[in-house]
C-alpha positions as a Python dict, from the first residue, in 0.01 Angstrom:
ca = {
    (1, 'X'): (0, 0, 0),
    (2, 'X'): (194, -332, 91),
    (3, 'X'): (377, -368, 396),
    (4, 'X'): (706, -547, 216),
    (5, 'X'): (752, -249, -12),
    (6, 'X'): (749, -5, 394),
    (7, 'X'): (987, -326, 512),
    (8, 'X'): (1227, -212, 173),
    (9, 'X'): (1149, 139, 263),
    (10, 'X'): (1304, 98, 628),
    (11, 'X'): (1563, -166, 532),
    (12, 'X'): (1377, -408, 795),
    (13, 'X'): (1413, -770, 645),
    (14, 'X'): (1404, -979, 947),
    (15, 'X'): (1087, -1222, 1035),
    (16, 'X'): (807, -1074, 1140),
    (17, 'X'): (539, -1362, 1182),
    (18, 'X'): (530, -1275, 1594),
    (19, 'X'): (354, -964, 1717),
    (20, 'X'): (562, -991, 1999),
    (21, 'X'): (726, -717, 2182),
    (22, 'X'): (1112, -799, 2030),
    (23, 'X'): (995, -778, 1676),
    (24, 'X'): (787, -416, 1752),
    (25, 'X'): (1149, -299, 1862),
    (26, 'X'): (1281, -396, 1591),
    (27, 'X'): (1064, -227, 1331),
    (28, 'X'): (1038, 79, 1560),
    (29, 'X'): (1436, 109, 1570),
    (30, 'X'): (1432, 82, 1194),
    (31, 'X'): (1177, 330, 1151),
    (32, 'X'): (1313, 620, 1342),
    (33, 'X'): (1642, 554, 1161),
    (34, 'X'): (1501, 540, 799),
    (35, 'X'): (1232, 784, 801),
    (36, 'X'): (1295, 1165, 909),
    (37, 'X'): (1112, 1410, 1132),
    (38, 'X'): (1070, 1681, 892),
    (39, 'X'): (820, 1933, 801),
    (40, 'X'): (1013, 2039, 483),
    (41, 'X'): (665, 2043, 269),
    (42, 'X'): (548, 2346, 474),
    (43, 'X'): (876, 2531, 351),
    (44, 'X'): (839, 2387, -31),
    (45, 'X'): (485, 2549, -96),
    (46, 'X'): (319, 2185, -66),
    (47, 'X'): (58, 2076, 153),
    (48, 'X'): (21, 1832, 414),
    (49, 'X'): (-263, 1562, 374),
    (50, 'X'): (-343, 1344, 637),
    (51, 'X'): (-517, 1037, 451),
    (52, 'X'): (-332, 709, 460),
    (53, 'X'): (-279, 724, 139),
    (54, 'X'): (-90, 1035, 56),
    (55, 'X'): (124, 990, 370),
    (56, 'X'): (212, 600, 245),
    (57, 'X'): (310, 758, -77),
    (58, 'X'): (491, 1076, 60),
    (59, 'X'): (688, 855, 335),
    (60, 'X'): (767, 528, 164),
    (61, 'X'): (724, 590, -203),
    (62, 'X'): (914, 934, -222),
    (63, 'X'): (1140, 857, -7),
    (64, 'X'): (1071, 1169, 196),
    (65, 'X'): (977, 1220, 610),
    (66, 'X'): (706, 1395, 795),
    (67, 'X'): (576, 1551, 1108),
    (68, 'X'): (434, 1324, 1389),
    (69, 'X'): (77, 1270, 1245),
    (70, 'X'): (218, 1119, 932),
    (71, 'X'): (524, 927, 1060),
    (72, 'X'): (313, 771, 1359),
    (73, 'X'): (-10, 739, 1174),
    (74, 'X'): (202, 530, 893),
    (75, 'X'): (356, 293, 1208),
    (76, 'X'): (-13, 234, 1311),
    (77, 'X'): (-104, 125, 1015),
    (78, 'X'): (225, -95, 949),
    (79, 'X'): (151, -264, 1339),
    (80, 'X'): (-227, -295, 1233),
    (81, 'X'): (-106, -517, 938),
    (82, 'X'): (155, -728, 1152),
    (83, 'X'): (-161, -817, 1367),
    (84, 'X'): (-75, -600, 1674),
    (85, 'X'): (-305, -439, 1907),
    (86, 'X'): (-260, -73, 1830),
    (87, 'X'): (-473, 254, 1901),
    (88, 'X'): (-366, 635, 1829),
    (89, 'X'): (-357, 850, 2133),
    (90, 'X'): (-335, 1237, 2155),
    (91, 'X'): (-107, 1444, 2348),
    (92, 'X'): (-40, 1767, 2471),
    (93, 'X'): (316, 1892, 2417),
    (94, 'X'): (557, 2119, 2691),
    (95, 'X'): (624, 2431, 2580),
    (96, 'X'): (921, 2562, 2728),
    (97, 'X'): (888, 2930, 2658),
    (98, 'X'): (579, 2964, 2806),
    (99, 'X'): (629, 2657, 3088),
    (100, 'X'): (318, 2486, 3052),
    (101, 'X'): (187, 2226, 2836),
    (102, 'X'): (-28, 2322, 2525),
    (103, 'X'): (-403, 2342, 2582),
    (104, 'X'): (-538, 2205, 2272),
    (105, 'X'): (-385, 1826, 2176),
    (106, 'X'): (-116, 1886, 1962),
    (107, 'X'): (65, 1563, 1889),
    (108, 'X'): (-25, 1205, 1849),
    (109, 'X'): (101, 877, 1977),
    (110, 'X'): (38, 532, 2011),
    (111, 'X'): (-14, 228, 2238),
    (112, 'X'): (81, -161, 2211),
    (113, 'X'): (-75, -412, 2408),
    (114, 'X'): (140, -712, 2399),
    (115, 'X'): (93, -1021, 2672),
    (116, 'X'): (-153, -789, 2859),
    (117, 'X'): (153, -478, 2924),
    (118, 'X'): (68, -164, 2747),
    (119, 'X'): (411, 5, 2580),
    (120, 'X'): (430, 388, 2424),
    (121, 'X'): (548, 406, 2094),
    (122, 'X'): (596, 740, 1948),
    (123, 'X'): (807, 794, 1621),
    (124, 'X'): (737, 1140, 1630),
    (125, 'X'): (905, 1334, 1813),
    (126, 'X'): (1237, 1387, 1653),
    (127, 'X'): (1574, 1501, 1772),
    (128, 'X'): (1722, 1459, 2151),
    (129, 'X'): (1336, 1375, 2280),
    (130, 'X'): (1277, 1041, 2041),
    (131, 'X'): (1242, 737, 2205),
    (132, 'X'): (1439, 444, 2054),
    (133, 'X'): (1261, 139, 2194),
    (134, 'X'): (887, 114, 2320),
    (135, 'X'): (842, 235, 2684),
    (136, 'X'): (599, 9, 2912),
    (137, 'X'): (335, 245, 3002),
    (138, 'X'): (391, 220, 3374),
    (139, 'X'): (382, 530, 3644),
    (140, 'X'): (733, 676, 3802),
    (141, 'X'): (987, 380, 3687),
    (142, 'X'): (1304, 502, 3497),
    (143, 'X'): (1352, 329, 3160),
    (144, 'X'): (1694, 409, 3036),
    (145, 'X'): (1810, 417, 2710),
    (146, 'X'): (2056, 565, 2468),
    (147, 'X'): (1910, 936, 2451),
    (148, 'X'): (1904, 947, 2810),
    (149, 'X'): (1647, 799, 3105),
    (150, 'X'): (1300, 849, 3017),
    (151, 'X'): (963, 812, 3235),
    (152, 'X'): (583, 853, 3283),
    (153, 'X'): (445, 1000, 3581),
    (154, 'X'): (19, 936, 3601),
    (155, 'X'): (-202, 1167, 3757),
    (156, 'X'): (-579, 1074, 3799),
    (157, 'X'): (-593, 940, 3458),
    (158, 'X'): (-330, 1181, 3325),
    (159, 'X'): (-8, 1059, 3191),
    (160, 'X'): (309, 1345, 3176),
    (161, 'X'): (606, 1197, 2969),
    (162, 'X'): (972, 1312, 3065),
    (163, 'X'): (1320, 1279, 3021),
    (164, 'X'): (1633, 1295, 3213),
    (165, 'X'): (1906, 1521, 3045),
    (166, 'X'): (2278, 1498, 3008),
    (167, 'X'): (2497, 1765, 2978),
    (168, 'X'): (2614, 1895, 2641),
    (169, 'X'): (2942, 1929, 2486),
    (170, 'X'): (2972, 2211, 2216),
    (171, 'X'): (3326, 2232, 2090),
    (172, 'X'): (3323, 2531, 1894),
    (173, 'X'): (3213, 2700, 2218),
    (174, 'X'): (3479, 2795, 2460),
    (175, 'X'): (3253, 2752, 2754),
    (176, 'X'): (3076, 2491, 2610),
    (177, 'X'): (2926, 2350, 2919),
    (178, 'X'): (2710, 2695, 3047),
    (179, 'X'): (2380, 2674, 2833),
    (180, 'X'): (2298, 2374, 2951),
    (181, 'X'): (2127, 2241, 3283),
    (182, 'X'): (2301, 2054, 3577),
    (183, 'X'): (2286, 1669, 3492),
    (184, 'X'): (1950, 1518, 3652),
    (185, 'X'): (1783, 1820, 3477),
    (186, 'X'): (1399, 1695, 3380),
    (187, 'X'): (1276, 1765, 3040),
    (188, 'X'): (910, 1769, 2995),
    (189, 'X'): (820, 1649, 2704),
    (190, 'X'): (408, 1619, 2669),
    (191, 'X'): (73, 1464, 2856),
    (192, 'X'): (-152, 1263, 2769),
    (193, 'X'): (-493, 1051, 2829),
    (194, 'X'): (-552, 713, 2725),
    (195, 'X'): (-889, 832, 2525),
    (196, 'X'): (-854, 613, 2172),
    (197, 'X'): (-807, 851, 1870),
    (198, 'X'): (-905, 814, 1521),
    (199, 'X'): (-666, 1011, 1254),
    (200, 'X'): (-980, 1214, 1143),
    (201, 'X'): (-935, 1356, 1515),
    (202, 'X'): (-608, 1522, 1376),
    (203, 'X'): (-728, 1647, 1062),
    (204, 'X'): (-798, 2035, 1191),
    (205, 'X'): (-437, 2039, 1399),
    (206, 'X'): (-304, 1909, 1065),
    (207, 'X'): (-454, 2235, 895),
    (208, 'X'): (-413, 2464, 1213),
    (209, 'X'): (-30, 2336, 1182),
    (210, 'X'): (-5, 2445, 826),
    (211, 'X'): (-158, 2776, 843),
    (212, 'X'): (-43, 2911, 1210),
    (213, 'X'): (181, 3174, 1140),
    (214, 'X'): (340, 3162, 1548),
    (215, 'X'): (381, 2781, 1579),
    (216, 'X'): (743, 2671, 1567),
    (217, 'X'): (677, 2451, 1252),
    (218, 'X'): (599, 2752, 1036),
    (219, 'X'): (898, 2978, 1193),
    (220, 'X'): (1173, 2687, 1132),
    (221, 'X'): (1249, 2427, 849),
    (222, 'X'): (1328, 2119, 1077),
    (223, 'X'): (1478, 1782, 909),
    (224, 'X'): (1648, 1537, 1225),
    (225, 'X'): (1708, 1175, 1178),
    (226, 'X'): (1804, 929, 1411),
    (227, 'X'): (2152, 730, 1394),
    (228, 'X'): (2289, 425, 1505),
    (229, 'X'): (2467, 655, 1824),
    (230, 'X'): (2270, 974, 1797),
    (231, 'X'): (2086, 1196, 1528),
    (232, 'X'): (2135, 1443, 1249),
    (233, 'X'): (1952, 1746, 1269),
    (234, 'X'): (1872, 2016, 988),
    (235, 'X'): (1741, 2323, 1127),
    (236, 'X'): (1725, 2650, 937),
    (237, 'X'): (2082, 2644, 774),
    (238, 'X'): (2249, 2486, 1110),
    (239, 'X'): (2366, 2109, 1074),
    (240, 'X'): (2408, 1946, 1392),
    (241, 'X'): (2557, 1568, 1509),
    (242, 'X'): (2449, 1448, 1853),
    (243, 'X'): (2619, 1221, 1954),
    (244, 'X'): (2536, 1000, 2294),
    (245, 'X'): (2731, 964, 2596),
    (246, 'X'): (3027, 1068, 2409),
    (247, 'X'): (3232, 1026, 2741),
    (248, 'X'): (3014, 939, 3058),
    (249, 'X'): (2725, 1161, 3093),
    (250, 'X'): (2770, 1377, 2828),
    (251, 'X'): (2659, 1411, 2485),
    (252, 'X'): (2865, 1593, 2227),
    (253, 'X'): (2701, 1831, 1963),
    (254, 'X'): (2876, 1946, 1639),
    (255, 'X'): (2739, 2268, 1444),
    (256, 'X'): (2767, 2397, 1113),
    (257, 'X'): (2650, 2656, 926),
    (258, 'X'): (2501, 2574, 551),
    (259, 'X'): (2488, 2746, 198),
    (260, 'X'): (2124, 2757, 67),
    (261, 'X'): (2351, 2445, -205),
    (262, 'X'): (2516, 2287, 124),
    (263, 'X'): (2125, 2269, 230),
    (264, 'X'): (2010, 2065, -69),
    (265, 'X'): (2302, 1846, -54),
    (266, 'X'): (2316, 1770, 307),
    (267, 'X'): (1944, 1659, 270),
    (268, 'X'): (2066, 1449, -7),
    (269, 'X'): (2400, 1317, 200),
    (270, 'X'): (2222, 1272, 516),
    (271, 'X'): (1876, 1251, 520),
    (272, 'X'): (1841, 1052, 201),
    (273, 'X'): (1608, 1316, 107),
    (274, 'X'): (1581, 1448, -251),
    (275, 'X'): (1256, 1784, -286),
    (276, 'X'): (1054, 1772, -568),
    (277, 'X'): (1040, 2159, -521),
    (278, 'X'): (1233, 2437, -397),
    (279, 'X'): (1291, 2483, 30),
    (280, 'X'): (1324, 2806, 137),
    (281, 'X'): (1513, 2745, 481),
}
């Protein structure tokens, strides 16, 4: 594993001799736009290992994505070789449906110091809730940015992650504006404790994950990317563009529907991602 052949991998060739907090932001942008959140291998009939190793290969060798304990356990790594202070953290993500947060961990995260100021970096995530710069790890201050405003709240030692929404645009849908919450509209998005976490922490979630017939990971393929002014997102057979603040306040979202062949090539077009084996959507 070298870090020059991840640099290639994420088309980062700028300096990186600082572990400053510019040249993290710069990597990190690159990252999130080079390397998918996907968890196509559960849908191929391969399996997901969590050793450095097979993720380095999988992510920057084959070209392909992963799920947030590969895609943010390769950026520790990478910021452990630029010489930056870097620890894994575990969270607990929101789940809608049932309106509480999960209550085993079920993501992972990490934390910068730079200069004595702690920052959240999380590549993980994937589609309208990934971050595209580091966020200062500070209670109740809005950090703006272009998915929207997001903030931590801390609670007697427990940090809850959020996001401000904007409202969506859906052409194709003649009252486009009615699924979606009144601007100001708080996402949750998960908590977490600032407990340092070693990957071998992650390695029953990783097999949980993978064998868990009712998590949402098993019920959906899920390929999303970010772009330069929003992110691609493959789920199921539905392609989707976001793009942000189309006009003030509003994002716009374009749909279509795939062919099992439109699948494989819009992986291909998109996602710059070829499969080894066969995805069943």
């Amino acid at each position: 594993m070298n870090i020059e052949e991840y640099f290639a991998r994420i088309s980062y060739n700028e300096s990186h001799k600082d572990a400053d907090l510019q040249t993290l932001t710069v990597i990190f942008q690159h990252h999130i736009q080079a390397i998918p959140f996907e968890n196509l291998s559960m849908h191929c009939g391969e399996t997901i290992e969590l050793d450095l190793q097979s993720t380095y290969d999988k992510i920057v060798r084959k070209k392909r994505g992963g799920w947030c304990l590969e895609i943010n356990h390769l950026l520790f790594w990478a910021l452990q070789e630029l010489g930056y202070d870097v620890c894994i953290l575990g969270g607990n993500s929101y789940d809608p449906a049932e309106q509480a947060y999960t209550t085993e961990i079920n993501h992972i995260l990490l934390k910068v110091v730079i200069k004595g100021n702690s920052y959240i970096v999380d590549a993980g995530f994937g589609g309208a809730y990934q971050m595209w710069q580091p966020l200062m790890l500070i209670s109740g201050k809005d950090q703006p940015q272009m998915p929207g405003i997001f903030r931590f709240m801390e609670d007697n030692g427990s940090w809850y992650f959020e996001k401000v929404k904007r409202k969506h645009y859906i052409p194709e849908q003649s009252d486009s504006f009615t699924d979606t919450p009144e601007l100001g509209n708080i996402r949750k998005i998960y908590t977490f404790t600032l407990e340092p976490r070693h990957i071998t922490d992650f390695q029953e979630l990783n097999t949980y994950l993978q064998l868990s017939p009712d998590n949402i990971l098993q019920k959906k393929s899920i390929c999303t990317l970010q772009t330069t002014g929003g992110f691609y997102a493959l789920v199921g057979w539905t392609f989707s563009e976001m793009k942000y603040n189309y006009t003030e306040g509003v994002d716009l979202v374009q749909n279509t529907t795939l062919t099992d062949e439109e699948v494989e090539k819009m992986l291909k077009d998109k996602f710059n991602i070829v499969l080894e084996n066969k995805l069943i959507p």
